[in-house]
DOBA-157327 format. One record per residue (C-alpha): x, y, z; residue number from 1. Coordinates in nm, 4 decimals. Each point is the difference from the previous one (the first is absolute). Layout:
BEGIN
          X          Y          Z   resi
          X          Y          Z    NUM
...
// end
This chain:
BEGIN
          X          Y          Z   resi
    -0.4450    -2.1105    -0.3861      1
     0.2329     0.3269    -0.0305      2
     0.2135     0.0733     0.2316      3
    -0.1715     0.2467     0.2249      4
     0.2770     0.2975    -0.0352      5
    -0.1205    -0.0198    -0.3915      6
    -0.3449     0.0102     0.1127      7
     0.0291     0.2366     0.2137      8
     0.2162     0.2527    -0.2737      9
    -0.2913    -0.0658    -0.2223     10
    -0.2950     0.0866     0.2165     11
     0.2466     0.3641     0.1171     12
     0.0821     0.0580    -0.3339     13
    -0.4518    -0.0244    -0.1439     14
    -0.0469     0.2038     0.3516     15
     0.2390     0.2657    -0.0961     16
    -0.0799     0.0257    -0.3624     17
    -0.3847    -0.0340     0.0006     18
     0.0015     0.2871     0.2827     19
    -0.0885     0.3572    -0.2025     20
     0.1021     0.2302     0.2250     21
     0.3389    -0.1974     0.0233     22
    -0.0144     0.0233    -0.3629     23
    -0.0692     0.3533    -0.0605     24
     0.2746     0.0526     0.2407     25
     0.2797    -0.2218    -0.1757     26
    -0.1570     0.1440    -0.3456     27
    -0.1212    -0.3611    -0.0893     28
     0.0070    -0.3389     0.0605     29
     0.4032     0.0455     0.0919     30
     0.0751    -0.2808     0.2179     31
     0.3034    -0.2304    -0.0527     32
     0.1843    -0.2905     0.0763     33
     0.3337     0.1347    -0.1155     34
     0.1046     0.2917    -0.0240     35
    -0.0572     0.1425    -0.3871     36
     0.2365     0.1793    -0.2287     37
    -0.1980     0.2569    -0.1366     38
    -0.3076     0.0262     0.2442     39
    -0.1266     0.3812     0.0419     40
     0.0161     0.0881     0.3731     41
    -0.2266    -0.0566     0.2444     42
    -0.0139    -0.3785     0.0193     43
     0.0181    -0.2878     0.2453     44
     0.2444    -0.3583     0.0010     45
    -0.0745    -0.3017     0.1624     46
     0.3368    -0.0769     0.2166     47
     0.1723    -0.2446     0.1741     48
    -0.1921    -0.2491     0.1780     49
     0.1201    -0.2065     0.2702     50
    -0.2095    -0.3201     0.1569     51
     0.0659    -0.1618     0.3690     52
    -0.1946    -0.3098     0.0652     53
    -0.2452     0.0797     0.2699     54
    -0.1691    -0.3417     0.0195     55
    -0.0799    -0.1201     0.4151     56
    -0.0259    -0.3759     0.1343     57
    -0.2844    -0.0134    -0.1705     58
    -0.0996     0.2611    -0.3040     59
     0.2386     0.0893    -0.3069     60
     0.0502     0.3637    -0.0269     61
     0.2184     0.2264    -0.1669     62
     0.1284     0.3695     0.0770     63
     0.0804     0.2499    -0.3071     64
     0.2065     0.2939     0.0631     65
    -0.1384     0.1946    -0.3513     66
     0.1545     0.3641    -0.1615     67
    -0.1243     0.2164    -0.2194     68
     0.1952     0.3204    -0.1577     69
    -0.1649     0.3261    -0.1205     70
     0.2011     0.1638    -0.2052     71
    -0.0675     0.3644    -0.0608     72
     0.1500     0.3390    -0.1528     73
    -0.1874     0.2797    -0.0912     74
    -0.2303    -0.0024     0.2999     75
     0.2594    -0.0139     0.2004     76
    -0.0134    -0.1322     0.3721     77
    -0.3456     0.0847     0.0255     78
    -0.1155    -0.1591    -0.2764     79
     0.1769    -0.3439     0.1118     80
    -0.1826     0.0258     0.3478     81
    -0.3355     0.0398    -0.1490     82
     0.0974    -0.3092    -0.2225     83
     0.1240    -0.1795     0.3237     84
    -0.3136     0.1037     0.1689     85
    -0.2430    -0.1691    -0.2525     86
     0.1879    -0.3228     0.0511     87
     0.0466    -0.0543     0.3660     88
    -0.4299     0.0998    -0.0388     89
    -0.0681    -0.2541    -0.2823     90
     0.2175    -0.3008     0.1426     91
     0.0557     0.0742     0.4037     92
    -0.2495    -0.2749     0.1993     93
    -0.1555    -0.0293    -0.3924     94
    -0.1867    -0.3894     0.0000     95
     0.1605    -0.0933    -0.3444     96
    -0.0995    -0.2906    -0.2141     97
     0.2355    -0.2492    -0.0406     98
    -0.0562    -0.3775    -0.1605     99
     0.0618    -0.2901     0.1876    100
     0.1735     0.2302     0.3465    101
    -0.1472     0.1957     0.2013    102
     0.1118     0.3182     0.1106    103
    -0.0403     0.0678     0.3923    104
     0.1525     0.3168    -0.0262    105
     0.2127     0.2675    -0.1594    106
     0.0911     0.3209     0.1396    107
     0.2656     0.3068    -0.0765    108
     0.3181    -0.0413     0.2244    109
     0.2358     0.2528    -0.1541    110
    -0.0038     0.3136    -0.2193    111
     0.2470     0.2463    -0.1132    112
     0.0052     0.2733    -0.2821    113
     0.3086     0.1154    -0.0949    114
     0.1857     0.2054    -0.2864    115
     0.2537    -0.2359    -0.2052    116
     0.3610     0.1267     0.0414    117
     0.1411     0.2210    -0.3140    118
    -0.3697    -0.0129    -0.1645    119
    -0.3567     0.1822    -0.0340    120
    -0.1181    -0.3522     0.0839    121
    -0.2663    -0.0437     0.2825    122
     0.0192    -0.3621     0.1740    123
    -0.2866    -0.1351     0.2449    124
     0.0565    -0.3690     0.1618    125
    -0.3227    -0.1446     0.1451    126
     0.0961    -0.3240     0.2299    127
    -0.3112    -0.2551     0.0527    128
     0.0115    -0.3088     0.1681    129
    -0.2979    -0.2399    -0.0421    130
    -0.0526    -0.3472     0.1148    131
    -0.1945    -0.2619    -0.2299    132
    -0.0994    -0.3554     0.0750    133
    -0.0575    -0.2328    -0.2471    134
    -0.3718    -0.1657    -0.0366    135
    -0.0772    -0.2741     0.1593    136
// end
């Protein structure tokens, strides 16, 4: 069995990229784990993930704190929020599909656009948090 963080990353990242209006927004499939050298602007990382164990007396569990970066230019500010926007609609309280967890929940905590300092560089950070359990 994965380890749910990894399924979780994989059932965000087929979400995001099998979405078309996320698509036509980003200009493609343009969703990332790291951030790429040469990738045309708009497109979308997969950040830092951190994991608390959320398990009771009785039932494993396990809380994700998830981010995601949008990373825009020519659009501007405007053009990151309606990026942001799709997101927080295609993932917030979204029933993904993971194997062998399941996810009770996952919902936006935190967002924030902002320009980068000394560049035409557009930068949205998306917080989730999500709790999966594994299958019993």
């Amino acid at each position: 069995m994965a380890h749910p963080s990894a399924e979780l990353q994989q059932s965000i990242f087929s979400t995001l990229t099998s979405d078309p209006a996320l698509t036509a927004l980003l200009g493609g499939p343009k969703v990332f784990d790291r951030r790429p050298e040469r990738a045309n602007f708009p497109y979308l990382t997969l950040g830092r993930t951190a994991v608390v164990d959320w398990s009771t007396g009785t039932e494993d569990g396990a809380e994700h704190i998830l981010t995601l970066h949008v990373w825009a230019k020519g659009g501007g500010k405007a053009e990151t929020y309606a990026i942001m926007d799709k997101v927080a609609e295609k993932l917030n309280d979204t029933a993904l599909a993971l194997e062998g967890h399941h996810l009770v929940n996952l919902r936006l905590q935190f967002a924030e656009a902002r320009r980068e300092e000394d560049s035409s560089t557009y930068h949205g950070i998306l917080r989730f948090r999500a709790v999966t359990e594994p299958l019993a």
